[in-house]
C-alpha positions in Angstrom: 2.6 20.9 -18.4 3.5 17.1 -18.5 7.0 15.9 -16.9 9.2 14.2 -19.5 8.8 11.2 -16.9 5.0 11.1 -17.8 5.9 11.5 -21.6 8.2 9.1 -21.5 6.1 6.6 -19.2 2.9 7.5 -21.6 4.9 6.7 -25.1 6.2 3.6 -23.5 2.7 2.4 -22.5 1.1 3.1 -25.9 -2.8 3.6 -25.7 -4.6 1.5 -28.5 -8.3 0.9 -28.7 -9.2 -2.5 -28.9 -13.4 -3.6 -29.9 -14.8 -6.1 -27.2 -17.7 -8.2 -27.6 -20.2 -5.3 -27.1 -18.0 -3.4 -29.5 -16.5 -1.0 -27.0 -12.8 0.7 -27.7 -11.2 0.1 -24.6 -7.3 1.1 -23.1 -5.1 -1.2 -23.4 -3.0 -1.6 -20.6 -0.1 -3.7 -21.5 3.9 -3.4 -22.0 5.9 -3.7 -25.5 8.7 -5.5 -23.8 8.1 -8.7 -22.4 6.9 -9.6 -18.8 9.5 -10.4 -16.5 8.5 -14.0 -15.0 9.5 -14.5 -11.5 9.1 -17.6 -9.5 9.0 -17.6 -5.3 9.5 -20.5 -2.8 5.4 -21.4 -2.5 3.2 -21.0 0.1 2.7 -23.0 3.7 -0.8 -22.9 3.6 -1.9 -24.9 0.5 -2.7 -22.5 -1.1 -1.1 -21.3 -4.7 -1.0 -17.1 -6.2 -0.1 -15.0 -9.3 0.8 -11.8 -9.5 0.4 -10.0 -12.4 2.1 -6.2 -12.6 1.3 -3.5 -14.9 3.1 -0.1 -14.2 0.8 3.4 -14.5 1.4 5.7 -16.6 0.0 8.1 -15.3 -0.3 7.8 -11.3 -2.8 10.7 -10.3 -5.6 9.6 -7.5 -8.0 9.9 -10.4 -6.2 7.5 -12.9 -5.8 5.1 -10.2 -9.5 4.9 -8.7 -10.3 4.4 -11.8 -7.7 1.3 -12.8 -8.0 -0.2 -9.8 -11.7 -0.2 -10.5 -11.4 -1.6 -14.2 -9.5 -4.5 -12.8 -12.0 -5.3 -10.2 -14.7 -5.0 -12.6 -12.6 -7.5 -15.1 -12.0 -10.3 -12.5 -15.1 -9.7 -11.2 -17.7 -9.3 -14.3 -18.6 -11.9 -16.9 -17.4 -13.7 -19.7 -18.2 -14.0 -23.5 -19.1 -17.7 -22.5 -19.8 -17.2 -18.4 -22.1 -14.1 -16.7 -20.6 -12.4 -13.5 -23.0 -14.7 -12.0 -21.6 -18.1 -12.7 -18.0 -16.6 -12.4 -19.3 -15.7 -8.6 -20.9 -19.1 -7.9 -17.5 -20.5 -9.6 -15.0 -18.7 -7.6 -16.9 -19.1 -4.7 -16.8 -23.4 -5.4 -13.0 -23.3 -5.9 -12.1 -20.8 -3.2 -10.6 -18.1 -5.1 -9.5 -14.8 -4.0 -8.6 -11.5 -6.1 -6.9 -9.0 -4.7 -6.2 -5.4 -6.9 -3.7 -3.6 -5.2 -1.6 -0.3 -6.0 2.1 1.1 -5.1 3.5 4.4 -6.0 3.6 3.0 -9.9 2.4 0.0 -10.3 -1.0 -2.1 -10.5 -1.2 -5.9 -9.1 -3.8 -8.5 -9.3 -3.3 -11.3 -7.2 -5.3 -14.4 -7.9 -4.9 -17.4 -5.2 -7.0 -20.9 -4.6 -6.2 -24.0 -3.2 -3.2 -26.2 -4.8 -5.5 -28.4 -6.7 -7.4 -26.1 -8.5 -4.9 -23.5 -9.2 -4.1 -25.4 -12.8 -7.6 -24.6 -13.7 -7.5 -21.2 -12.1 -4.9 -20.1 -14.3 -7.1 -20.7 -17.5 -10.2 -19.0 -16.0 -7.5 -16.0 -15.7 -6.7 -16.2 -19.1 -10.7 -16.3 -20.3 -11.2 -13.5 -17.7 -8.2 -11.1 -19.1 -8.8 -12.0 -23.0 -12.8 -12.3 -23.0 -14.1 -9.8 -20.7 -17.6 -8.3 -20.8 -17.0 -4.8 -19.9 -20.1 -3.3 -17.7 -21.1 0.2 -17.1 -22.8 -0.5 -13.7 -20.4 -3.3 -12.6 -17.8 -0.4 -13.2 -19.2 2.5 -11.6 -19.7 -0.3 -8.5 -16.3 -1.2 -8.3 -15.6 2.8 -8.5 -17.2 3.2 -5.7 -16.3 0.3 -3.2 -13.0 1.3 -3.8 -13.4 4.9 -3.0 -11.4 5.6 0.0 -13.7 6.3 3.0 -14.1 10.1 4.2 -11.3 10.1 7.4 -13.2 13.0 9.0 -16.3 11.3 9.1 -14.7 7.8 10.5 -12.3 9.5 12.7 -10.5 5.8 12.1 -6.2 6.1 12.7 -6.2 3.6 9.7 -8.3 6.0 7.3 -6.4 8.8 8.1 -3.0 7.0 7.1 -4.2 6.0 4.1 -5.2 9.4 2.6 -1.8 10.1 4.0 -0.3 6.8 1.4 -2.3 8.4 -1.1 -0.6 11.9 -0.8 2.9 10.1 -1.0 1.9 7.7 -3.3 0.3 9.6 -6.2 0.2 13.1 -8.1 -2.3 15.6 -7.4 -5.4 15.5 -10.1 -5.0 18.7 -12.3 -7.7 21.3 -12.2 -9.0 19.7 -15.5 -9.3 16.3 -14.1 -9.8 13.6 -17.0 -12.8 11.5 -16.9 -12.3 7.6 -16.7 -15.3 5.5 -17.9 -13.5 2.1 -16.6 -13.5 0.9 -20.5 -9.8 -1.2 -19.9 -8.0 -3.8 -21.7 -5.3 -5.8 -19.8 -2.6 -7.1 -21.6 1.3 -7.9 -21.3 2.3 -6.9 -17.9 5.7 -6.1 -16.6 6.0 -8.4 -14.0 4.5 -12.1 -13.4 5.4 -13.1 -9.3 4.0 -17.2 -9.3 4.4 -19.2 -6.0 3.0 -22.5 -6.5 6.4 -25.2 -7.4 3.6 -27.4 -9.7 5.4 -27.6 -12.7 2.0 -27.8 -14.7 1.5 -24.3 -13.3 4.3 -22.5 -14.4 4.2 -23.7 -17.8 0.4 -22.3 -17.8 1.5 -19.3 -16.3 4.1 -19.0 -19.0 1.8 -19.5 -21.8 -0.6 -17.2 -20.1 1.3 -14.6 -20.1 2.8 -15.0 -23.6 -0.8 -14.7 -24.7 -1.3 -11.3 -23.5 -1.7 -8.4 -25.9 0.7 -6.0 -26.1 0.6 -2.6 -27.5 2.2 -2.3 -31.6 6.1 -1.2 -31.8 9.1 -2.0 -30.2 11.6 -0.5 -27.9 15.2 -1.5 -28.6 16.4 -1.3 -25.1 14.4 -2.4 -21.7 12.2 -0.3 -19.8 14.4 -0.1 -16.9 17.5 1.1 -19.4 15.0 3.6 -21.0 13.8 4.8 -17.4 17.5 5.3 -16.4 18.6 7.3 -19.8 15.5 9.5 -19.7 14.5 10.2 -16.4 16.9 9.3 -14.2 16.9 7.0 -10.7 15.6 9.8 -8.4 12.4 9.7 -7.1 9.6 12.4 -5.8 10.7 13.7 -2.3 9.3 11.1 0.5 8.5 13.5 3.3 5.1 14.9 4.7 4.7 18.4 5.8 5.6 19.7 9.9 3.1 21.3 11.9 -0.7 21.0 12.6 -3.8 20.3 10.7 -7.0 21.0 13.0 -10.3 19.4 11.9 -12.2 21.3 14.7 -15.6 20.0 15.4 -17.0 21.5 18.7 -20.4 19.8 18.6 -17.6 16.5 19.3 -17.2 14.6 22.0 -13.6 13.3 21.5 -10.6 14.1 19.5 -8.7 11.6 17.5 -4.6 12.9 18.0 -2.3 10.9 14.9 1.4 11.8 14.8 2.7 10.9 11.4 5.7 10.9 9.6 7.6 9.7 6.5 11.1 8.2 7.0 13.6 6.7 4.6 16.7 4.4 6.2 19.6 3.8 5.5 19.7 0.5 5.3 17.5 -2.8 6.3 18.9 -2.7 9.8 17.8 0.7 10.6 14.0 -0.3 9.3 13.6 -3.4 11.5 15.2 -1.7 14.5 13.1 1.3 14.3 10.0 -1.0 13.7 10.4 -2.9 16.8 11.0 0.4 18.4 7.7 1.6 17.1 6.0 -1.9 18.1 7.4 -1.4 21.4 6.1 2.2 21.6 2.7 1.3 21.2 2.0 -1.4 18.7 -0.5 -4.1 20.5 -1.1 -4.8 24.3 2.0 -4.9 25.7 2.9 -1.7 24.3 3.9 0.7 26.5 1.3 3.4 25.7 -1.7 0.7 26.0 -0.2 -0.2 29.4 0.1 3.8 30.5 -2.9 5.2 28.4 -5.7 2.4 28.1 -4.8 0.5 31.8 -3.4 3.1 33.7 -4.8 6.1 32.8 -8.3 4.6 31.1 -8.0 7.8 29.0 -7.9 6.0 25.1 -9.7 2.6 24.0 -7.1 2.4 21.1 -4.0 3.8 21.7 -2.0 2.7 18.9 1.3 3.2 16.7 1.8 2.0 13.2 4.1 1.0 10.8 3.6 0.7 7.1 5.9 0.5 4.7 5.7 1.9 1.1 8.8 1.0 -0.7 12.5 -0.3 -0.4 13.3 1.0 3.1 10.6 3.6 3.2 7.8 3.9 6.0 5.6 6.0 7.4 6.0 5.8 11.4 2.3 6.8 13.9 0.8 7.1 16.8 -2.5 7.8 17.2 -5.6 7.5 20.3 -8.9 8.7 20.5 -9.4 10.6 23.7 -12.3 12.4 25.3 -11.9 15.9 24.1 -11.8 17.6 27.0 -8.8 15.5 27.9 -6.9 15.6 24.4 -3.8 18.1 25.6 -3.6 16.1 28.5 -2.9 12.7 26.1 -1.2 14.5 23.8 1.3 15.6 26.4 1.6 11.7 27.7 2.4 10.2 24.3 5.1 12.4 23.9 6.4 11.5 27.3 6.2 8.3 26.6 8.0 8.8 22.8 10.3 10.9 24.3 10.9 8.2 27.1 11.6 5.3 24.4 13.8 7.8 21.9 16.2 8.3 25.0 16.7 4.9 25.7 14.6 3.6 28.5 13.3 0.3 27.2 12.5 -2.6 29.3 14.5 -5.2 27.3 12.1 -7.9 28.0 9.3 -6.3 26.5 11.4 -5.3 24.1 12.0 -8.5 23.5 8.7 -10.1 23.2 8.0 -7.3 20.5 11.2 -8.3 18.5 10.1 -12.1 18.4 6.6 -11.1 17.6 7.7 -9.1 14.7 10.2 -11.6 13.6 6.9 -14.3 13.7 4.7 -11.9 12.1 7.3 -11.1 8.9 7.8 -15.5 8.5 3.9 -15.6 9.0 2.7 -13.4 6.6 5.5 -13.9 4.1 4.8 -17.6 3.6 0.9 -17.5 4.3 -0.6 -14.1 2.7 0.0 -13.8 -1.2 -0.2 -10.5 -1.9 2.0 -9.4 1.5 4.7 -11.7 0.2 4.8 -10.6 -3.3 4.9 -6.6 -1.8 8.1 -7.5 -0.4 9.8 -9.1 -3.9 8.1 -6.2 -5.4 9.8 -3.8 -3.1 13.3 -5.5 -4.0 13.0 -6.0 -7.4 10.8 -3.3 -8.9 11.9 -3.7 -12.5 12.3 -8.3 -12.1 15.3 -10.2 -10.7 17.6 -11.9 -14.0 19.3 -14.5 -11.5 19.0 -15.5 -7.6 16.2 -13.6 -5.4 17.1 -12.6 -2.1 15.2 -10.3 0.6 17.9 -8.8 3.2 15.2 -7.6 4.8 14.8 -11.2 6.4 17.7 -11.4 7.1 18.2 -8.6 9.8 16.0 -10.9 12.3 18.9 -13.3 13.0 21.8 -10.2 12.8 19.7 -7.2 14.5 21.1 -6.9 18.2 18.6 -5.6 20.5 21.2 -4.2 22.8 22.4 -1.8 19.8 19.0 -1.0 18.4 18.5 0.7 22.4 21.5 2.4 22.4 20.8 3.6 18.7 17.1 4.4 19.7 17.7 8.9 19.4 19.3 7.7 16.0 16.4 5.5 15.2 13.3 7.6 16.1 13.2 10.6 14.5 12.2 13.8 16.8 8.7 14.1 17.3 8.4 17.5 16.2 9.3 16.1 12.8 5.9 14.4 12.4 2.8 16.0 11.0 0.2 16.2 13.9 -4.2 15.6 12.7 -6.6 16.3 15.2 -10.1 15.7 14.2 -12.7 16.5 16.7 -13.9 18.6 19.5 -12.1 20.5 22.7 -9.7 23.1 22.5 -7.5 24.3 19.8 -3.8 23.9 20.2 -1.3 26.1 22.2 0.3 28.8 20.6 3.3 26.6 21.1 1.9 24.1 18.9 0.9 26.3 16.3 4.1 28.0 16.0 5.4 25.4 14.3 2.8 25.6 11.6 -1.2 25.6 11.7 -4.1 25.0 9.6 -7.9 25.2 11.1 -10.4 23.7 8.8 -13.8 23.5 10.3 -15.5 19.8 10.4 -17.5 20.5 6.8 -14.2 20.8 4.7 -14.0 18.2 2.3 -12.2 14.8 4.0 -8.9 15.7 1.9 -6.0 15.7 4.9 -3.2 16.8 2.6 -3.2 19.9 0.5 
């Protein structure tokens, strides 16, 4: 049975079918309202972006593979007056980049190029949006390269956390999964993100935008109004199940071992500070599990932790190494020694300190030199558009965070490790009755790659 927050979220988003130039009826994706227009300080690269926004209706992993493949197959295909060919020999000449992205409900297309040619970029947008050539096989291409690779076959930390994104991110398919055949129309989206400060720019971005279809009929009061009356501000629970999942594989040599958990904080603070914790944990090499496991020890190439955040102080917090099988209760035992170490306060401050700066570079970094990163961030602040001044108080915790509190705060910070979901995909032994007491599933190595029920 559909939620009233799908109803409502379908009847806002009115499906219409459209005729393109091979006469196909295609989805229109588009608001009724109008998109709100926001503009960021640009880029230190020289290098101008867009960001276009369209909210899902719908956000199953189905209905998602399948817009984020329409897009790609939009920006990517042909023209009534250009083939996919020319576009590709054109976009490759002006040094533009497309990136489709997805959060929880929304779809992004970031377009960026050089300065220079980003006036022009913006009208080969516009042609690309209002005069595509929709294609069957450039479809079912697109379908597939963005098909999220098979974690139990790759064995990869990064696979595994984003099948884990995906089960947070998205509703389950029902047992009659719908059938997408990619036939989209993009039209008015919700939000426009622009960093560029060319006034020319803007004003084509503008018109751009105003030229977008949008579905027939009008709502009276703004999607965010009509989201609060409806369906209220809470979201889906943000958590991941306890326990352990056991991909057992005895024909393996090595077992991958991933802690992973979802956290929500209570304020900006608490993110950064249990970030650099994290970082310090494990992040790069002067982490303290690359220094025990991978120099000391020589037990793991990649020992590793990661921190990835998914919404307005939301993350998911891991570790993860890939160990010789035999040897995996061994490891396993030595990164919790090591969380366990960090969690009760024994930090070396000036390695603590090194990881703090290099976070603090890597936020200014990527902020000002990687469009769709930067626009994330906005996007996490302002879901629904800002009306008046933009601010991030994210940034702002690098010049008011003290390191000296974030220590003595560190039990607060890290939640306790038998809070995260623990993966093992491989060979060697199964877990301890001690570990399964707390919740076990074996599936042998042929079960299909899906981590999360």
């Amino acid at each position: 049975m559909q939620s009233l927050k799908g109803r409502f979220i379908s009847t806002l988003f009115m499906v219409i079918s459209l005729l393109s130039a091979h006469q196909v009826r295609a989805e229109l994706i588009a608001t009724t309202g109008d998109a709100n227009i926001a503009f960021l300080m640009p880029l230190e690269n020289g290098i101008s972006e867009l960001t276009l926004v369209w909210p899902i209706d719908r956000p199953t992993t189905e209905r998602v593979a399948a817009l984020r493949a329409g897009l790609a197959s939009v920006v990517s295909g042909g023209t009534s007056s250009r083939s996919s060919h020319k576009i590709a020999k054109y976009k490759q000449l002006k040094g533009i980049r497309h990136y489709v992205e997805t959060s929880r409900h929304n779809l992004m297309l970031t377009v960026s190029a050089p300065n220079e040619v980003f006036p022009e970029i913006i009208v080969h947008l516009e042609n690309l949006l209002l005069e595509p050539e929709y294609s069957e096989g450039w479809y079912a291409r697109e379908l597939q390269y963005s098909s999220p690779t098979k974690s139990t076959r790759t064995r990869m930390p990064e696979h595994v956390l984003n099948e884990v994104v995906d089960f947070l991110e998205y509703e389950p398919d029902e047992a009659d999964t719908e059938v997408w055949d990619g036939q989209f129309r993009f039209g008015q989206p919700i939000q426009a993100i622009l960093r560029s400060g060319d006034e020319e720019v803007e004003s084509r971005t503008i018109r751009l935008v105003n030229k977008l279809p949008r579905p027939k009929g009008k709502w009276e009061l703004p999607f965010a109004k009509w989201a609060e009356a409806l369906i209220g501000t809470n979201e889906e629970a943000f958590s991941l199940p306890t326990g352990v999942i056991h991909f057992a594989d005895p024909d393996s040599t090595e077992m991958l071992i991933l802690f992973v958990k979802a956290e929500e904080f209570a304020d900006e603070a608490d993110q950064v500070g249990t970030n650099v914790l994290v970082d310090y944990i494990g992040a790069n090499q002067g982490s303290e599990m690359f220094r025990i496991i991978r120099q000391e020890m020589r037990a793991a190439y990649d020992p590793r932790s990661d921190f990835v955040v998914l919404g307005k102080k939301k993350a998911i917090i891991s570790l993860s190494a890939t160990v010789e099988a035999v040897r995996w209760p061994e490891i396993y035992e030595k990164i919790r020694e090591i969380y366990q170490s960090v969690r009760s306060g024994k930090i070396e401050q000036e390695g603590f300190e090194i990881q703090f700066d290099q976070l603090d570079r890597t936020y200014y970094r990527d902020f000002f030199t990687e469009p769709v990163w930067g626009t994330r961030q906005y996007l996490h602040e302002y879901p629904e558009g800002a009306d008046g001044s933009i601010e991030i108080p994210l940034f702002g915790v690098f010049q008011t965070l003290s390191l000296e509190e974030a220590t003595a705060n560190s039990h607060e910070l890290l939640p306790p490790l038998d809070d995260f979901l623990l993966i093992l995909i491989g060979g060697g032994n199964p877990p301890s009755n001690t570990l399964q007491s707390n919740g076990y599933c074996l599936l042998p190595k042929s079960t299909p790659p899906k981590l999360l029920p």
